[in-house]
C-alpha positions in Angstrom: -27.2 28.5 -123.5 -28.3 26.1 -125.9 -30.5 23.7 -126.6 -33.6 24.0 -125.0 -34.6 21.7 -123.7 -31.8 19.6 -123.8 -31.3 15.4 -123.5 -27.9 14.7 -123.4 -25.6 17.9 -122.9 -26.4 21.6 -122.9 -23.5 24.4 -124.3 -23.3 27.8 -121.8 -21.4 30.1 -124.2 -20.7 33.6 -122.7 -20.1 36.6 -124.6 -19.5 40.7 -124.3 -18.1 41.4 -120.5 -16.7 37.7 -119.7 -14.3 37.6 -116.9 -12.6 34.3 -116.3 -13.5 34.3 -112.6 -16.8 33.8 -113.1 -18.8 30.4 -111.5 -21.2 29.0 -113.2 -24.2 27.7 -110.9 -26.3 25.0 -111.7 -29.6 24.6 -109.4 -32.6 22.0 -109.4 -35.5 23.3 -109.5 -36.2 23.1 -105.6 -33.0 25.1 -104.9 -30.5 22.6 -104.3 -27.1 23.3 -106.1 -26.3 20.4 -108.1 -22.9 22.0 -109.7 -20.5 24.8 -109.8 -17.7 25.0 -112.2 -15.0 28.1 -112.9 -16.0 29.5 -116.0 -12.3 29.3 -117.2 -13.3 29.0 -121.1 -16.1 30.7 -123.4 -18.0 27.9 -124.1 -18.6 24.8 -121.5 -20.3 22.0 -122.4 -21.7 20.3 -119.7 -22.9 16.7 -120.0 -26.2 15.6 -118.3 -25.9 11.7 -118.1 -26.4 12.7 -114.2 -29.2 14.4 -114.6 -32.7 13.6 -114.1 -35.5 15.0 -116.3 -36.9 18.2 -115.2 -35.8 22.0 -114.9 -32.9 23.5 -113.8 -31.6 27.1 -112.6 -28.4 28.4 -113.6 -26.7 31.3 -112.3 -23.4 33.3 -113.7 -21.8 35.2 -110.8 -18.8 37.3 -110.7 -16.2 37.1 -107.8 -17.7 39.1 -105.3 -20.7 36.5 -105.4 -22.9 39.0 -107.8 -25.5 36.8 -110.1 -24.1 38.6 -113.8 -26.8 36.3 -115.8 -29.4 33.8 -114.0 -32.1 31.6 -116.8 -33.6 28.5 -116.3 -33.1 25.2 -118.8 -35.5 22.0 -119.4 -33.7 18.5 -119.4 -35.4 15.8 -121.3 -34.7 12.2 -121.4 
């Protein structure tokens, strides 16, 4: 995922073992999920004009529900 910290839209690229029925999670940083999208693609691009400044949680998981990659990004505005 890149850049870090981001201001206006952040890029999740996934590569080795990608499975197109993975989700892609998107948390704030209290817990609450804020998105989930089908990672249908290789590279999402995810525009942030509805987020607030702050950090965020993101989690990959496959279609049993199992986290395959979990980080954390900064937003700055």
């Amino acid at each position: 995922f890149y850049p870090n910290p981001a201001v206006s839209s952040i890029n999740f690229e996934f590569k080795g073992d990608y499975d197109k029925s993975y989700s892609l999670l998107i948390y704030n940083f209290i817990g609450k999920k804020i998105i989930e999208l089908k990672a249908t693609e290789k590279k999402i691009t995810l525009s942030l004009t509805d987020f607030y400044r702050g950090v965020y949680i993101f989690q990959l998981r496959n279609a049993q529900g199992i986290i395959v990659e979990s980080g954390k990004f900064q937003v700055i505005k």
